[in-house]
C-alpha positions in Angstrom: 7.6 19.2 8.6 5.8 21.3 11.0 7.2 22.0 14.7 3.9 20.7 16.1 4.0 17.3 14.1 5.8 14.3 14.9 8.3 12.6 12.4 5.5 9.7 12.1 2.8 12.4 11.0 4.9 13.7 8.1 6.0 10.0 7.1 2.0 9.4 7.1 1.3 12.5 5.6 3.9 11.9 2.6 2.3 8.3 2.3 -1.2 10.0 1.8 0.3 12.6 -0.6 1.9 9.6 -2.9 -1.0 7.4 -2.5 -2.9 10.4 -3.8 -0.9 10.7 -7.1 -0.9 7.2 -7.5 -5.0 7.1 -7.9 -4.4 10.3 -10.5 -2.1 8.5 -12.1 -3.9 5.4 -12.3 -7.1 6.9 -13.1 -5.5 8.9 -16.0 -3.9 5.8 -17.4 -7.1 4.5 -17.1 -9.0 6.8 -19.4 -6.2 6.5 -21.6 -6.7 2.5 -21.9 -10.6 3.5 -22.6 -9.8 5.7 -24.9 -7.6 3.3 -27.2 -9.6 0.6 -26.8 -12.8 2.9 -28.4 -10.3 4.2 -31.2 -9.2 0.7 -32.1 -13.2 -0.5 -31.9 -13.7 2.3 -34.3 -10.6 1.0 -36.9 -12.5 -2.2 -37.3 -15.4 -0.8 -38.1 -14.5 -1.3 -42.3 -14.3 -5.2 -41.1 -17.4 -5.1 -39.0 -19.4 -7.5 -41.6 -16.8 -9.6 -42.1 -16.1 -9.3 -45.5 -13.0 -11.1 -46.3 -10.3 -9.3 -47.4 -10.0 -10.5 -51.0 -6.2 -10.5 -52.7 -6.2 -9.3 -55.8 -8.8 -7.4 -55.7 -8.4 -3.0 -56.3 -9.3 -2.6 -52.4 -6.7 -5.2 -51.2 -3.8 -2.7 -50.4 -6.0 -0.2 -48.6 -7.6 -2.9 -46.7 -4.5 -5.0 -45.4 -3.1 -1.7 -44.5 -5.8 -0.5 -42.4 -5.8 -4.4 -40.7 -3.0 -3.6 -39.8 -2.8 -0.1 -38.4 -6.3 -1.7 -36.0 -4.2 -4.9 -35.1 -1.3 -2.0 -33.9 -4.0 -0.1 -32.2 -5.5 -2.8 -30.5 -1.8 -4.1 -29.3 -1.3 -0.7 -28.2 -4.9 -0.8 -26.7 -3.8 -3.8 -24.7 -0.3 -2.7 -23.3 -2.5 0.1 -22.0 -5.3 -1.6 -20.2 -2.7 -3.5 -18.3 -0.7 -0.1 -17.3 -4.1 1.0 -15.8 -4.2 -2.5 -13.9 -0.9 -2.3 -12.7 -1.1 1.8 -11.9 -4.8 0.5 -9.8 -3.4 -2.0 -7.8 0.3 0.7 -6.5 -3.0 3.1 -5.9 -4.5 0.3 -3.5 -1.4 -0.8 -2.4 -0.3 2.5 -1.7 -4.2 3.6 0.2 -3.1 0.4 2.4 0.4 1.7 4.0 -1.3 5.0 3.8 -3.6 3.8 6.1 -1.3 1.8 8.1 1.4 5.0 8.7 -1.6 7.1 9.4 -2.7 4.7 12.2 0.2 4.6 13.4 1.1 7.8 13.3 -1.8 9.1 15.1 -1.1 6.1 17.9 2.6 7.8 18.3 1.0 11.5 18.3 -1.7 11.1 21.6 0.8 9.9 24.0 1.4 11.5 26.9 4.9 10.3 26.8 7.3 7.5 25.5 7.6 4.2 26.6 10.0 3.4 29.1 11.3 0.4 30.8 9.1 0.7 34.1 5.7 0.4 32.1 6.2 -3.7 31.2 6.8 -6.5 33.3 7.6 -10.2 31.9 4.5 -11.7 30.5 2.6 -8.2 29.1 1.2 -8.6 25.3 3.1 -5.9 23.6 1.9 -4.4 20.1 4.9 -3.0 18.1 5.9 -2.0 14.7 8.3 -4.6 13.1 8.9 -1.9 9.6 7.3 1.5 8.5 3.8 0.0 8.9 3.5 -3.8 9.7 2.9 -4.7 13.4 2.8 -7.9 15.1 1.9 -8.9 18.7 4.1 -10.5 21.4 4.7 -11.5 24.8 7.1 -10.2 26.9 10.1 -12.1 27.5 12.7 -9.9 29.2 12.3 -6.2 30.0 15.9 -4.2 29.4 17.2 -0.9 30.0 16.7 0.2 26.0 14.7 -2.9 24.7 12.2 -5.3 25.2 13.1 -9.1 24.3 9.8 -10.5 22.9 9.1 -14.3 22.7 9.9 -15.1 19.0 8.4 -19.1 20.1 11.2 -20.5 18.7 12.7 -21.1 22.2 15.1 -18.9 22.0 16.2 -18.4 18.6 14.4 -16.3 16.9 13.7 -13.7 20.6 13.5 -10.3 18.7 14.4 -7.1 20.7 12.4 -4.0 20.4 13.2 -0.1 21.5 10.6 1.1 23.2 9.5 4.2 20.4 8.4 1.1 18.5 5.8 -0.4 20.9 2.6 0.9 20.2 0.5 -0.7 23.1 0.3 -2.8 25.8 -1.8 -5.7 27.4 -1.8 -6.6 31.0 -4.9 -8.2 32.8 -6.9 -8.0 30.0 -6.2 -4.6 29.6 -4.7 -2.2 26.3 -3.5 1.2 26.6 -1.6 2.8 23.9 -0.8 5.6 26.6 2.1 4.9 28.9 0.9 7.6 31.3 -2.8 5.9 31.3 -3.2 2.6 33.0 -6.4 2.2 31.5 -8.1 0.7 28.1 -7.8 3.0 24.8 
């Protein structure tokens, strides 16, 4: 990490980074599933007029065995195609929290300075990060010293707290900032 970057722009920069090799990795596992499945297309080609294979007869041997070696190929062909599947959808999943960190990230990076307790009053609609990137919007129940206690609507129960490096913005009047020092819209 850099001096000039903030923890949140490395954690969004490493998410890039592995989203990144995800996408190689899936797009190399899905050449690979490509090029089994034209390899075990090929190994049928001795059955491609759908001559039985006749027992008995002088070709039998040769015949069964390459049935089999195909049938091999083409379970091998398989188990790769649905590697590649799998390795697409870490790659979008992957994109997707990239994207989200990022976001966030660059949210957290153009403040002027951190939340503190003086910026909310009861009632505000708060945006804050519940993990490393889901959000989810609230009202303002109680503003502490270190937290705000967010309306959880079930009366009580389920309030949760929040420290204020995790709100991202705030909604008073009809108007969001996402800088405390800025009263005004984004």
């Amino acid at each position: 990490m850099t001096d000039d970057q903030t923890p949140q722009q490395e954690a969004a920069r490493r998410a890039r980074q592995k989203a990144q090799d995800a996408q190689e990795k899936a797009d190399k596992l899905t050449a690979e599933s490509e090029r089994r499945s034209k390899s075990t297309f090929d190994m049928y080609g001795r059955f491609a007029g759908g001559q039985p294979l006749l027992r008995g007869h002088h070709s039998y041997r040769s015949a069964r065995r390459a049935k089999d070696r195909a049938d091999a190929a083409s379970e091998r062909a398989i188990d790769a195609h649905k590697a590649a599947e799998a390795a697409k959808r870490e790659a979008k999943w992957a994109k997707a929290k990239a994207d989200a960190r990022t976001e966030i990230a660059d949210i957290v990076a153009t403040r002027s300075r951190p939340w503190q307790s003086s910026d909310f009053q009861v009632g505000d609609i708060v945006t804050v990060r519940t993990f490393e990137t889901s959000t989810d919007r609230c009202r303002v129940k109680r503003v502490n010293k270190k937290t705000l206690t967010l309306d959880g609507g079930g009366g009580g129960w389920d309030d949760p707290k929040r420290e204020y490096d995790r709100v991202l913005s705030r909604t008073r009047d009809g108007i969001t900032t996402t800088d405390p020092a800025d009263g005004g819209t984004e």
